[in-house]
C-alpha positions in Angstrom: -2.4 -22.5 -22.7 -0.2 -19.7 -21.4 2.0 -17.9 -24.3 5.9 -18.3 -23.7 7.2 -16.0 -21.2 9.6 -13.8 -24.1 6.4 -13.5 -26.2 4.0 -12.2 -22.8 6.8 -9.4 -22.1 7.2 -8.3 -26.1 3.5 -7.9 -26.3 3.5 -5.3 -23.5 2.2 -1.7 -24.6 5.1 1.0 -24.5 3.3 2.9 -22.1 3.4 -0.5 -19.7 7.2 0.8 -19.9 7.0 4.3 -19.2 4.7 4.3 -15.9 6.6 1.4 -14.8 10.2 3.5 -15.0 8.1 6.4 -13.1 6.7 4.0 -10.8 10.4 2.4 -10.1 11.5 6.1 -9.3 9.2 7.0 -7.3 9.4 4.0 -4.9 12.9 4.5 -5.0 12.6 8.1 -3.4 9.1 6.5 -1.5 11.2 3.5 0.2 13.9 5.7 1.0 12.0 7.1 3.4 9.7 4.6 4.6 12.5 2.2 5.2 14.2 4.4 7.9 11.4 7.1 9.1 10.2 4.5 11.8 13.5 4.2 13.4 13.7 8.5 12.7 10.3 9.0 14.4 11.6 7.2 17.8 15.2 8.5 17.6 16.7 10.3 20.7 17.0 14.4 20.3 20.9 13.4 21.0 20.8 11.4 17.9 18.9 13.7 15.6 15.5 12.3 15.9 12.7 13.9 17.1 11.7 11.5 20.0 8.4 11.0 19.2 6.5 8.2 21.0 5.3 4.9 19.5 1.9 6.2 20.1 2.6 9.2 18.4 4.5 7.2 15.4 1.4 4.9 15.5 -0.9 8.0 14.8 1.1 9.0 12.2 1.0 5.9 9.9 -2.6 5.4 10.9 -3.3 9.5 8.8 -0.7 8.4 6.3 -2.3 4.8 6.0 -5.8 6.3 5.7 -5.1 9.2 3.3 -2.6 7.5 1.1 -4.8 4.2 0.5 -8.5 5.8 0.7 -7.7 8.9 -1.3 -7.3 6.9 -4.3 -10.9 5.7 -4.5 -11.6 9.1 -5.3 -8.3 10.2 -7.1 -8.9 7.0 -9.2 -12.0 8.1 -10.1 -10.8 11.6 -11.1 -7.8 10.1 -13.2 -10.6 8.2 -15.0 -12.3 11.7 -15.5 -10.0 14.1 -16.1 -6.6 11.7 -17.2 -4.1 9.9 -16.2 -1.3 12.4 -17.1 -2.4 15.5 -15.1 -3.3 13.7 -11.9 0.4 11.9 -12.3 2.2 15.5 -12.7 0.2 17.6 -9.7 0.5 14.0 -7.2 5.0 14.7 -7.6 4.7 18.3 -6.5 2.7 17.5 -3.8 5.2 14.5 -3.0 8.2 17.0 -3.3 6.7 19.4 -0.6 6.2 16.6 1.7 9.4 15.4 2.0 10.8 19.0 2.3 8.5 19.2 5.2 9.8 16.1 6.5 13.5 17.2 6.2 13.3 20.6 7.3 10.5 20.1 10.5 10.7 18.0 14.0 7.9 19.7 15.4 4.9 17.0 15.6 2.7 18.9 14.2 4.8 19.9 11.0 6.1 16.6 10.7 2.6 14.8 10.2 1.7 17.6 7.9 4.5 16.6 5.7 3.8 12.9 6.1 0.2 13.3 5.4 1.5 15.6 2.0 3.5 13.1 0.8 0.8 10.0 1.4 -1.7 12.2 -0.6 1.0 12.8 -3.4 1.5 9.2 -3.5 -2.4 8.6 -3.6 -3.0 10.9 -6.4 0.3 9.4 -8.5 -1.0 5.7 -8.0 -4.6 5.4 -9.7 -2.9 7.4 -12.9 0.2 4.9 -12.8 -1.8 1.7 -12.5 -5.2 2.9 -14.6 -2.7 2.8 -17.2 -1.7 -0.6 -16.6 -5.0 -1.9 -16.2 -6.2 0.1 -19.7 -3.3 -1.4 -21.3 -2.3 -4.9 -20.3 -4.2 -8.0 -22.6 -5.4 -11.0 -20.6 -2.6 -12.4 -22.3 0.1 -11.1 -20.2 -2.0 -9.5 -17.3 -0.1 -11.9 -15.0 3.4 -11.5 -16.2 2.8 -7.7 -16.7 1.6 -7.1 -12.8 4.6 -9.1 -11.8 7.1 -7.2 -14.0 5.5 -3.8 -12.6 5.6 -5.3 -8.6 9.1 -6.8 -9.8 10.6 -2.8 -11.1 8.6 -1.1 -8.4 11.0 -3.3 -6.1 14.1 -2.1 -7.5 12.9 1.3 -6.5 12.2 -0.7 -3.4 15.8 -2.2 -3.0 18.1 0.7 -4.1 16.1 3.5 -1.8 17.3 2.0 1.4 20.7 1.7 0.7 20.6 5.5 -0.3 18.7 6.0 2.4 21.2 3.8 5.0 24.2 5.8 3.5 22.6 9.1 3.5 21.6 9.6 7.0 25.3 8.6 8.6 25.6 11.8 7.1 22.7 13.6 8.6 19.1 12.0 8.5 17.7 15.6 6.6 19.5 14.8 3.9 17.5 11.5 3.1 14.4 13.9 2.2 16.4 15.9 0.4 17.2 13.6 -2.0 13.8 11.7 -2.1 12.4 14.9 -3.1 15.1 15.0 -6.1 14.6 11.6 -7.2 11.0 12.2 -7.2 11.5 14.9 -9.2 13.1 13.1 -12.1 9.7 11.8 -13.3 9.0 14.8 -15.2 11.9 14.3 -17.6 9.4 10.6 -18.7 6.0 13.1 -19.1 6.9 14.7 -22.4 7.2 10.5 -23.4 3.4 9.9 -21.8 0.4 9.1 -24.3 -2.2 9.1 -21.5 -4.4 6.2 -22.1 -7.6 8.4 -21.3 -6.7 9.6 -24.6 -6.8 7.7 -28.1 -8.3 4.4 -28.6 -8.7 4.3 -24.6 -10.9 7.5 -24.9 -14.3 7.7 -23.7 -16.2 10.8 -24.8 -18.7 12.7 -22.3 -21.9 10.6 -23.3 -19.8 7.6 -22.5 -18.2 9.0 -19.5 -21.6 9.9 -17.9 -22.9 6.3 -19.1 -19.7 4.7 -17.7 -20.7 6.4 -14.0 -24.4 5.8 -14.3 -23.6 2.2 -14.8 -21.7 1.9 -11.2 -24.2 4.2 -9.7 -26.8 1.9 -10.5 -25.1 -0.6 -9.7 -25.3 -0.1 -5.8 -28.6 -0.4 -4.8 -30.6 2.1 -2.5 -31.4 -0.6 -0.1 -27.9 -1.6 -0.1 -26.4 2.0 0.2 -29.1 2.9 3.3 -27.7 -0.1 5.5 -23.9 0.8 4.6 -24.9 4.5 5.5 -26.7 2.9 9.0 -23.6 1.1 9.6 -21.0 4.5 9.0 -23.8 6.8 11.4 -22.7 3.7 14.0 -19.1 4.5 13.3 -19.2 8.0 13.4 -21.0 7.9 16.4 -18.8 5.5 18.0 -15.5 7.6 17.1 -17.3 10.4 18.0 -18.0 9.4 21.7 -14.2 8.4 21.7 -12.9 11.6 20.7 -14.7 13.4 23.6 -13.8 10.9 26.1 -10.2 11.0 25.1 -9.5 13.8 22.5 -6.5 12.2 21.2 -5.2 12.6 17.5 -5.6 8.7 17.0 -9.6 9.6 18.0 -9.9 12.8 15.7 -8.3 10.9 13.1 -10.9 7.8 13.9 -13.9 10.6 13.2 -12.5 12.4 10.5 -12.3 8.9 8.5 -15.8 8.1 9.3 -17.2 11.4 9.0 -15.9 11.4 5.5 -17.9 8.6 4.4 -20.8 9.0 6.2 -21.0 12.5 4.4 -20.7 10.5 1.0 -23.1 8.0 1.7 -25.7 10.6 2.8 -25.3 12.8 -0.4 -25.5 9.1 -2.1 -28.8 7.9 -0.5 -30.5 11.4 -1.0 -29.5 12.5 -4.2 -28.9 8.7 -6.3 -32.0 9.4 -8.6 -29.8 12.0 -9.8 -26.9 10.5 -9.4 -28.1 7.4 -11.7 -28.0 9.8 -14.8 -24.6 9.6 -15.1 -23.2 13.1 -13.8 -19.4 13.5 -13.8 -18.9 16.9 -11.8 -16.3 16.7 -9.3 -18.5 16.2 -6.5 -20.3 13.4 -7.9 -17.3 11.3 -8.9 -16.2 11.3 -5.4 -19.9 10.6 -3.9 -20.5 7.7 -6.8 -16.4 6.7 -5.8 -17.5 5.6 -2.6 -20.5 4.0 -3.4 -18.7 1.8 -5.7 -16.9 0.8 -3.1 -19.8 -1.1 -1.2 -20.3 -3.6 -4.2 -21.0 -6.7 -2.9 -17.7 -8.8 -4.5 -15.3 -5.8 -4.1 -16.4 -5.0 -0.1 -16.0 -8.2 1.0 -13.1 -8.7 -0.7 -11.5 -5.7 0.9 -12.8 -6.3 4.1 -11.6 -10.2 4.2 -8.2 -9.2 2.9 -7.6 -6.3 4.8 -6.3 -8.6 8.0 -3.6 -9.5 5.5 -2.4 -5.6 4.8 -2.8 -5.4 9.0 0.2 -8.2 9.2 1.9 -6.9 6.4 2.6 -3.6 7.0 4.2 -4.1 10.3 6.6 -6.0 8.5 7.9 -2.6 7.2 6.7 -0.5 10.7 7.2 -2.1 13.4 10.1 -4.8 12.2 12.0 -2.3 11.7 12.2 -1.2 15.4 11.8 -4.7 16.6 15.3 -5.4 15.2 16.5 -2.1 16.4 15.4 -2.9 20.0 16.1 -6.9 19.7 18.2 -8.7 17.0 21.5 -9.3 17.1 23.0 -9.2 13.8 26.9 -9.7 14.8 27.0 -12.7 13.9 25.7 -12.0 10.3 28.5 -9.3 9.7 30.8 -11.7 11.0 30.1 -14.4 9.0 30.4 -11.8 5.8 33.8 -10.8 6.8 34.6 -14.5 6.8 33.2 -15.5 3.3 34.7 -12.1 1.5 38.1 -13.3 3.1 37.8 -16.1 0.2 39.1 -14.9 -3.1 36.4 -16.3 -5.1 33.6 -14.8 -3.1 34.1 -11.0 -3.7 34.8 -12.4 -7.4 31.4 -13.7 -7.8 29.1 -11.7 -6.2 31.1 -8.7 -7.9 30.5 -10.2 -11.2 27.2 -10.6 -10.4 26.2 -7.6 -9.5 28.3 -5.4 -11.6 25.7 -7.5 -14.8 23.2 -5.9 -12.7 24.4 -2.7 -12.4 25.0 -2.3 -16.0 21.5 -3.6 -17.0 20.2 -0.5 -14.7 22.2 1.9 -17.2 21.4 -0.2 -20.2 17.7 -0.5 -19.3 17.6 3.3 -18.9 19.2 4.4 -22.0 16.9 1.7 -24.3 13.6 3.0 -22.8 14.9 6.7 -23.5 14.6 5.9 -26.9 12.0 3.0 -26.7 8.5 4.7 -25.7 7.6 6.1 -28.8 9.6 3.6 -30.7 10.5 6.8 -33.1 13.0 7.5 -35.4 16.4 8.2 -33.8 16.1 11.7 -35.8 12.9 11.9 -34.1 13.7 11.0 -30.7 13.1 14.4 -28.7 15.8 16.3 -26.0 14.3 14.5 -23.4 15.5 11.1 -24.2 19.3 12.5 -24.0 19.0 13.9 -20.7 17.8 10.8 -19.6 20.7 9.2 -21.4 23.4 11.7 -20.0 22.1 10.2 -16.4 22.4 6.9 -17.2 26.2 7.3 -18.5 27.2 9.2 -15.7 25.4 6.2 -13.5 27.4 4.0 -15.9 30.9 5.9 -15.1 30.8 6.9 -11.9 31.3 3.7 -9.7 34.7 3.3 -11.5 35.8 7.1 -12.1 35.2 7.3 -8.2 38.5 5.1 -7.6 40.1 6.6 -11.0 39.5 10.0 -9.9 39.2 10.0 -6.0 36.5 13.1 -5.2 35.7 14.1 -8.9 34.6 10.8 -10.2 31.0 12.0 -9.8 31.7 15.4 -11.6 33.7 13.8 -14.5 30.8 11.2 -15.0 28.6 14.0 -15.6 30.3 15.5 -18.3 31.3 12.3 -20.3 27.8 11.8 -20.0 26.6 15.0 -21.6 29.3 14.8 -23.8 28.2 11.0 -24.7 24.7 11.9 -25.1 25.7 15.3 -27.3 27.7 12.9 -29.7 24.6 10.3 -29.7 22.0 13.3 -30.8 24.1 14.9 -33.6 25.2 11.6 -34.9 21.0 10.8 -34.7 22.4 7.1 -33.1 19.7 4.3 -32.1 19.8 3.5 -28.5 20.6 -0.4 -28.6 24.3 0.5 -29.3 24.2 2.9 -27.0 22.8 0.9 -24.1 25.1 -2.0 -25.7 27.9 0.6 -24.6 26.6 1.7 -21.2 26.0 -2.0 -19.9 29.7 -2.6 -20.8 31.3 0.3 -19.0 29.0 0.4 -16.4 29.7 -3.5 -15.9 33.9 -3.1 -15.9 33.5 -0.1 -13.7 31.1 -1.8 -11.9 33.1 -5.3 -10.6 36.2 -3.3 -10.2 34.9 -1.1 -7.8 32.8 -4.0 -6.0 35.5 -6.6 -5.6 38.0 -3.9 -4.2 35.1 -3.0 -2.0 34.0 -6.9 -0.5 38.2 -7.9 -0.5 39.3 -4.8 1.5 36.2 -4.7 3.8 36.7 -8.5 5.2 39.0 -8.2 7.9 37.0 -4.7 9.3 33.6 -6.9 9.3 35.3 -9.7 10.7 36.1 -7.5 13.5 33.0 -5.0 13.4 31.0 -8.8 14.2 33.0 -9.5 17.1 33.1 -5.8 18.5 29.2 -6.4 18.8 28.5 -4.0 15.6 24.9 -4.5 14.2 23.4 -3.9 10.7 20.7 -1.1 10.0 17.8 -3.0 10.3 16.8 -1.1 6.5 19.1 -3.0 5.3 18.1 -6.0 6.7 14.6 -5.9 5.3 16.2 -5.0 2.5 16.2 -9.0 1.4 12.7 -8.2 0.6 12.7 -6.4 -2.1 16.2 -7.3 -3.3 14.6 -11.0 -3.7 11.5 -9.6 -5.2 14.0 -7.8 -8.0 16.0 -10.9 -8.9 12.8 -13.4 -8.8 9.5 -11.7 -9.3 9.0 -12.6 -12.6 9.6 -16.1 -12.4 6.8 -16.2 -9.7 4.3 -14.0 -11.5 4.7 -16.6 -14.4 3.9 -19.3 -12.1 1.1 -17.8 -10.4 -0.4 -17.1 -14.1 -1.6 -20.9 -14.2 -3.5 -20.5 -11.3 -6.8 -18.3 -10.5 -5.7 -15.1 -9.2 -8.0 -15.8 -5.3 -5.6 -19.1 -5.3 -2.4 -17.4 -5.6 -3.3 -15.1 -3.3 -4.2 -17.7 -0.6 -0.7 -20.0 -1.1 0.6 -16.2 -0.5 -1.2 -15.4 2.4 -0.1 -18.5 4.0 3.3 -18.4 3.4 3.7 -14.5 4.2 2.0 -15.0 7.6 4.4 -17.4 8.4 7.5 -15.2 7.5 6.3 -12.4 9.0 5.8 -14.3 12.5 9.5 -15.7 12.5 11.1 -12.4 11.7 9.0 -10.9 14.5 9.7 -13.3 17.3 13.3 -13.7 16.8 16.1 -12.9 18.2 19.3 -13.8 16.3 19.8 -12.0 12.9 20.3 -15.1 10.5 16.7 -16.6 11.6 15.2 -13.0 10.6 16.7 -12.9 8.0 15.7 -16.0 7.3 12.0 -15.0 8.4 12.0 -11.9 6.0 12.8 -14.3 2.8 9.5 -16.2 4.1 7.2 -13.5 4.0 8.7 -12.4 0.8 7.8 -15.5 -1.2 4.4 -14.7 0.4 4.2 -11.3 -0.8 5.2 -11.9 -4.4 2.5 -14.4 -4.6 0.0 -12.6 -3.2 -0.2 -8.9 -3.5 0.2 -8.5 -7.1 -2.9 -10.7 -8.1 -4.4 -8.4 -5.6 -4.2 -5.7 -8.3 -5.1 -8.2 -11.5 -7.9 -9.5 -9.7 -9.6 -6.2 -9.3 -8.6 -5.1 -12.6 -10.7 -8.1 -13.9 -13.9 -6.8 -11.9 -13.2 -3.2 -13.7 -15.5 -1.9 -16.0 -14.5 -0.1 -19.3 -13.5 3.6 -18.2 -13.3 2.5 -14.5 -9.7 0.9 -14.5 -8.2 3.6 -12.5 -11.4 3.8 -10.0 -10.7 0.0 -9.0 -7.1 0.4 -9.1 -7.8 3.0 -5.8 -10.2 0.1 -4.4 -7.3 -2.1 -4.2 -6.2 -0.3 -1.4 -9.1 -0.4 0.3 -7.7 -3.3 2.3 -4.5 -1.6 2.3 -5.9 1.4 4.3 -7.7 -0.9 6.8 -5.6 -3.4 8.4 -2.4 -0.5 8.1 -4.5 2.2 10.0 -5.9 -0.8 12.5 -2.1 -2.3 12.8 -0.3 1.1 13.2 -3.0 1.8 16.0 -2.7 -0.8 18.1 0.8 -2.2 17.0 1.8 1.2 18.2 0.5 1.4 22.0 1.2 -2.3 22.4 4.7 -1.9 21.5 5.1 1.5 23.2 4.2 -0.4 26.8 5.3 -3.9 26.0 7.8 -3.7 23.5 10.4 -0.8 23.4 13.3 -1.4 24.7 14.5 2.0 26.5 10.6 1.6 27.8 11.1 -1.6 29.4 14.3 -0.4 30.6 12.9 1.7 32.9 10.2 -0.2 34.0 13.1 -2.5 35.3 14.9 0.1 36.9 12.3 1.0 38.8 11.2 -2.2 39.9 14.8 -2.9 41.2 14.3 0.2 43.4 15.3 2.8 41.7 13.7 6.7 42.0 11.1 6.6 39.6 11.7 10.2 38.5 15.5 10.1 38.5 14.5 7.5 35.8 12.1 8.9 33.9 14.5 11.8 33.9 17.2 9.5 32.2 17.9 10.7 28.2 16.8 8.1 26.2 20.3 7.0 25.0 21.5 6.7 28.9 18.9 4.1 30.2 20.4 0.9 28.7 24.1 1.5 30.0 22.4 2.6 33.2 20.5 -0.6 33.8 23.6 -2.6 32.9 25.5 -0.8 35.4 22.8 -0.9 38.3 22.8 -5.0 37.2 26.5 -5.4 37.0 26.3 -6.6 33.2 27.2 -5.4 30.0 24.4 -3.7 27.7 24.0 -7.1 25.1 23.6 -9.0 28.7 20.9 -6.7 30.1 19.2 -6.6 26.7 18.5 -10.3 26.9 17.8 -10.7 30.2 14.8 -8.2 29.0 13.5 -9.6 25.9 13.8 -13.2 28.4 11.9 -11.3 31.4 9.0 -9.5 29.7 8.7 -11.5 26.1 8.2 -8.3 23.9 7.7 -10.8 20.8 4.3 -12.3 22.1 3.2 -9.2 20.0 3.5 -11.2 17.0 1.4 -14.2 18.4 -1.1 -11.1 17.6 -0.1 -9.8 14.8 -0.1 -13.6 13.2 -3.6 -14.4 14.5 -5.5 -12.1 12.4 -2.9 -13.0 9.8 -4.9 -16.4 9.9 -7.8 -15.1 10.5 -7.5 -13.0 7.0 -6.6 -16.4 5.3 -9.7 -18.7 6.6 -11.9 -15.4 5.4 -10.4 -15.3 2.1 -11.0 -19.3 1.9 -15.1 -18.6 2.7 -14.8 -16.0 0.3 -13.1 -17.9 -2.3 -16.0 -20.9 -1.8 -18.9 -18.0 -1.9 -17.5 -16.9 -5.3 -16.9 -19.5 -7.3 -20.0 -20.6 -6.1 -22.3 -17.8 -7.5 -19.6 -17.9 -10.8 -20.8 -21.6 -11.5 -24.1 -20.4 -13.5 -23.0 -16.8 -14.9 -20.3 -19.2 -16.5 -22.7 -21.7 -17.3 
């Protein structure tokens, strides 16, 4: 019988607390970006962007899907080897770079490079953030502890794209900018990092070349010469591609085979060798990937991976869909109406001003938590981290108080707060005590000021025609995930992990379609709260369930294999989700198919700036732009690229049920 939920969540080890704040940072500067970079990539010059294609934006996720989720079966590996904390402080420099690369570069070329920087920063950070968890978390509280981490990598996940949707009416560079500051803030939680490759989690160099002999041997030759016949196939394949059309998409399709095929031959050759144990650089990689090809983990990644192909277009190719498609009028109209009512803006303030003071609360107690010192012990760090959270906890209210220097004075009642704490040697319950309270009066009066004297501008903005940034529409996904993740993760913990995953599949596959194919706001709205339910019950127990297949020493190592399927179906969906949308699906692409059909001069069109085509149809139909917009999405049905997208959806699910059968069928007499 599952422990009670209060007594799963005090049992967690400190450290479960630390990486999960870095995590939740992280994804906060991570979702930032990702939750407005596909509407970026397509943007007109006019507008800022750099007017790439979708092909071109489909290339690009393909090399960030590909080095982002196969690098860490080989960074997990290494943070196994050479620890946790290292790889975690090299992966945000990298990750810094990249999104100065992204800010300061338009040129393709330059822009992928910082793309492909900051997946491989992301990568390297991942397998040292969730080895940890793996090392640490009991089978006790393995379910509740995946869902807390998937619940506070989602506030990350929420908060990023409202910074991100408020930065970039400024100018879009600025979004990187301040990624690669957030980012950057994980170095104050280091000094507080015990790395669990350390201690009682230690293994010494006999065991470490044990540990890797173990999962060498563990892939036999025979096995290992048919994966390496099957990769010469592929490379071959991609190979005869690239010269027949030497497209990135094809050099990338190579490079990605070539990469294993080289690992598989060094395996094949040299696994006599290999079998001893060695733990050079070279062989960690090489034995990496062949501990990839075990029987329960391939399959696993292969059957799933149709779920990560549907998933992740939720987050690339949504996006644009609701740029192109969705009206969302109606929803800010129907806003304006309900913050009209007094008690509306009332409640929802309340609400989330609790919220917003459990942020600053939350911060300040795990300053002081990790180490569970002394408060005469509790190092400089801790009140850095605590003048941040006060000036967090003043600032929404000081910027009404003090119009233009709220931000300033925040700062310095914060240092002078956290100055106060140190040389009084105070705990930090009464000081988070104190921050939730400010932040919380500061908090509602700021909000309910904010919803009351914004309802009549909605109400109009709605019936002007004005449409919400589709970031923040998707942003119900990982708002929902904040407020309820835990709750689910508890539920799921009474099933087996493959089950939960399935009920997930299900329901996710089903959200994702009606988000995809509509074209009124409130049903994808609707669509995205689907999927998300879906999600929640599904790709945690992706990461518990490989963590139960990991070996002593090899938590971080299967951590990278979880996003095996990951790297599959997103490098297969951004693909082909990206030349099918680029000639069925793009609006301004359709539009001048149209136009030309209706006579016009096919290069007068093609000469059209991309932000003139729309009112140019309109005018050449005698309709306004909303009108011509339907009459496209009626004419040429650019959401019968779901229908796709949800097919191997189901196709993943009915695998994962075989699967699921084939298991517990060969479990039945190792239990017995």
């Amino acid at each position: 019988m599952a422990a009670p939920l209060s007594e799963q969540i005090k049992g967690l080890d400190n450290r479960f607390w630390i990486v999960n704040v870095m995590e939740m940072f992280e994804r906060l500067a991570y979702y930032g970006v990702r939750a407005v970079v596909a509407i970026y990539m397509v943007l007109a010059l006019e507008e800022g962007g750099p007017e790439f294609t979708h092909v071109q934006k489909g290339t690009i996720y393909a090399g960030w899907a590909f080095v982002q989720s196969m690098l860490p079966v080989f960074t997990g590996g290494f943070a196994d080897r050479y620890g946790h904390k290292k790889t975690i402080a090299i992966a945000i420099a990298i990750k810094i770079v990249g999104y100065l690369f992204m800010a300061y570069f338009q040129d393709y070329g330059l822009f992928y490079a910082g793309c492909m920087l900051l997946a491989a920063g992301t990568a390297i950070f991942k397998p040292g953030v969730q080895g940890t968890l793996a090392a640490t978390l009991k089978d006790s509280n393995a379910s509740v502890g995946w869902g807390l981490f998937y619940q506070l990598v989602n506030v990350g996940g929420f908060l990023g794209p409202v910074l991100a949707g408020y930065l970039r009416l400024m100018s879009w560079k600025y979004v990187f900018i301040a990624c690669a500051g957030i980012v950057a803030v994980n170095y104050l939680w280091l000094p507080f990092y015990k790395d669990p490759t350390q201690g009682e989690h230690a293994m010494d160099e006999e065991g470490q070349k044990a540990n890797w002999s173990d999962l060498s041997q563990t892939v036999s030759a025979n096995w290992a010469k048919v994966v390496l016949g099957l990769w010469v196939a592929l490379t071959g394949w991609a190979s005869w591609a690239a010269i027949g059309d030497p497209s990135l998409q094809n050099v990338q399709l190579v490079v990605m085979a070539g990469l294993f095929l080289a690992a598989m031959v060094v395996f094949v050759v040299q696994k006599q060798e290999l079998d001893k144990g060695q733990t050079d650089p070279v062989s960690v990689f090489v034995v990496s990937v062949a501990g990839m090809f075990q029987h329960r983990v391939l399959w696993f990644c292969i059957v799933f991976s149709g779920f990560w192909f549907m998933f992740n277009q939720v987050f690339d190719l949504l996006p644009n869909v609701i740029d192109d498609w969705v009206d969302s009028s109606m929803i800010i109209t129907s806003l304006g109406s309900a913050f009209g009512n007094p008690v509306v803006p009332v409640v929802l303030a309340a609400f989330l001003s609790v919220v917003y003071g459990g942020v600053c609360a939350g911060s300040v107690w795990l300053a002081f938590r990790p180490d569970r010192r002394a408060p005469a012990d509790v190092p400089i760090q801790s009140f850095a981290v605590v003048t941040l959270a006060f000036a967090g906890a003043f600032a929404l209210g000081l910027h009404y108080a003090v119009p233009g220097w709220g931000g300033l004075v925040a700062l310095s009642l914060g240092g002078v707060v956290a100055g106060i704490a140190r040389a009084m040697k105070a705990p930090g319950r009464p000081l988070a005590i104190v921050a939730w309270v400010i932040a919380a009066i500061g908090g509602f009066v700021a909000i309910r000021g904010t919803l009351s004297d914004s309802a009549a501008e909605l109400v109009a903005l709605g019936q002007e025609g004005a449409q919400i940034n589709p970031e923040w529409m998707i942003n119900l996904n990982p708002g929902l995930i904040v407020f309820t993740m835990v709750g689910f993760a508890y539920l799921s913990g009474f099933v087996r992990p493959l089950v939960s995953i399935l009920i997930g599949m299900v329901i996710a596959t089903i959200g994702a379609f009606v988000a995809g194919t509509a074209s009124m706001g409130w049903i994808c709205l609707g669509g995205i709260l689907v999927f998300s339910v879906g999600e929640m019950l599904s790709s945690p127990k992706k990461m518990e369930y490989l963590a139960t297949l990991a070996r002593k020493g090899q938590e971080g190592l299967f951590m990278g294999y979880a996003n095996v399927p990951l790297a599959i179906g997103w490098v297969a969906g951004s693909i082909l989700a990206g030349n099918a949308y680029e000639e069925h699906g793009d609006k301004v692409n359709l539009a001048r198919r149209h136009l030309i059909e209706l006579g016009q001069d096919p290069a007068a069109v093609e000469a059209l700036q991309k932000t003139d085509v729309m009112p140019t149809l309109a005018e050449v139909m005698g309709s306004t732009v909303p009108e011509a917009q339907s009459f496209l999405f009626m004419t040429y049905q650019p959401d019968r690229i779901w229908w796709g997208i949800a097919a191997i959806g189901v196709i993943s699910i009915v695998g994962m049920v075989i699967y699921d059968r084939i298991i517990r069928m060969f479990d039945k007499p190792a239990a017995a």
